[in-house]
C-alpha positions in Angstrom: -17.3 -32.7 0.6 -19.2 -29.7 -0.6 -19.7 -28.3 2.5 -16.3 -28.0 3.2 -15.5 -26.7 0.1 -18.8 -23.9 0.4 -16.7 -23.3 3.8 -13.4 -22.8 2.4 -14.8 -20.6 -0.1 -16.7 -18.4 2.3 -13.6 -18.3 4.4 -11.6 -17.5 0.9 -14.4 -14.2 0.4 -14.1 -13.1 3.8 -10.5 -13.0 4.2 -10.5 -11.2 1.0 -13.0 -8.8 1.7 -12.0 -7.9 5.3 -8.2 -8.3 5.4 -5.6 -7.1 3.0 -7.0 -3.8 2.4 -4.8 -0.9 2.3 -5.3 2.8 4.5 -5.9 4.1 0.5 -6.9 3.0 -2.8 -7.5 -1.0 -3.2 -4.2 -3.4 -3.1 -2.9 -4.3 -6.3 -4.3 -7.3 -7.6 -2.9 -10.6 -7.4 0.6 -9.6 -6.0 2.2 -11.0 -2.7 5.0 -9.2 -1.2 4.8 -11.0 2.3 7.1 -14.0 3.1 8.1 -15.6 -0.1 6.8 -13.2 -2.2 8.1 -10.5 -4.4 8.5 -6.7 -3.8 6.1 -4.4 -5.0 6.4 -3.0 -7.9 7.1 1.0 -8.3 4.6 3.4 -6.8 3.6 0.8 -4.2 4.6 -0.2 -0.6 4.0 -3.3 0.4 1.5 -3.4 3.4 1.8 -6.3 6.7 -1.1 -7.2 8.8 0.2 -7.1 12.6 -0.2 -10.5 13.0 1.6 -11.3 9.8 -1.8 -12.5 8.1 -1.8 -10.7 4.7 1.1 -8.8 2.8 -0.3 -6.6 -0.2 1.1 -3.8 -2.2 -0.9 -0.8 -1.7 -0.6 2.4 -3.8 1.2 5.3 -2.1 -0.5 8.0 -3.4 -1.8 11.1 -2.0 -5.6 11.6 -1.2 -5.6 14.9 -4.0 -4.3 13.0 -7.0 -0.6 11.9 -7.8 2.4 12.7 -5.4 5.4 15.1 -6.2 7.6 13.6 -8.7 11.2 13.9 -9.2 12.6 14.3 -12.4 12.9 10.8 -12.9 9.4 10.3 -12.5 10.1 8.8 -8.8 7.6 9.9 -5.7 9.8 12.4 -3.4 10.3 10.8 -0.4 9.6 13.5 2.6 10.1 10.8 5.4 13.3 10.3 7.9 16.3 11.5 5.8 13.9 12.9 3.1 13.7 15.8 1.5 11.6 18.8 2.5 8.2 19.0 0.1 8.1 22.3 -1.4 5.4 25.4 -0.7 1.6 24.8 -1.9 2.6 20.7 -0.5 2.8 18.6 2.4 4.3 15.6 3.6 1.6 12.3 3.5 3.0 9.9 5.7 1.8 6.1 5.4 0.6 4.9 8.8 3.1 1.8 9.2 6.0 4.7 8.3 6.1 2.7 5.1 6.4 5.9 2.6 6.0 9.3 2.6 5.4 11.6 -0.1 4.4 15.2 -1.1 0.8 15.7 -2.1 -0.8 19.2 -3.1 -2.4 20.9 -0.6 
């Protein structure tokens, strides 16, 4: 019995570790927005494996500091049917086409 549970917790670790991670910052903790799951909360985009093996929220934030923000304190959207960012910014685009925001150039 406990080497299957030493097994299940290395599997656990590994999983952890090596999927579920996000293209930047670290997923937010103890949220599930895959299959069942809840939608992430604001400021976050929720992040599927391509084989449907993990569902985090990541942050979608720009690599500089904060996105653009409207004036209700919402990320501007720059993507399909977005705005245009304005001078001294440019459009970050999330590799699954999952947000876009300005960030400072």
């Amino acid at each position: 019995m406990s080497r299957f549970l030493l097994l299940v917790f290395t599997i656990l670790v590994l999983v952890s570790t090596c999927w579920g991670q996000c293209p930047t910052g670290s997923p937010l903790k103890g949220h599930n927005c895959g299959r069942g799951g809840t939608a992430c909360p604001h400021h976050y985009y929720c992040e599927i494996s391509p084989v449907d093996a993990y569902a985090v929220c990541c942050p979608t934030h720009c690599p500089t500091g904060p996105p653009l923000m409207d004036n209700t304190g919402t990320p501007v959207y720059c993507g399909r049917g977005g705005v245009s960012c304005p001078s001294l910014y440019y459009c970050e685009i999330a590799p699954n086409d999952a947000w876009a925001v300005c960030c400072a150039n």
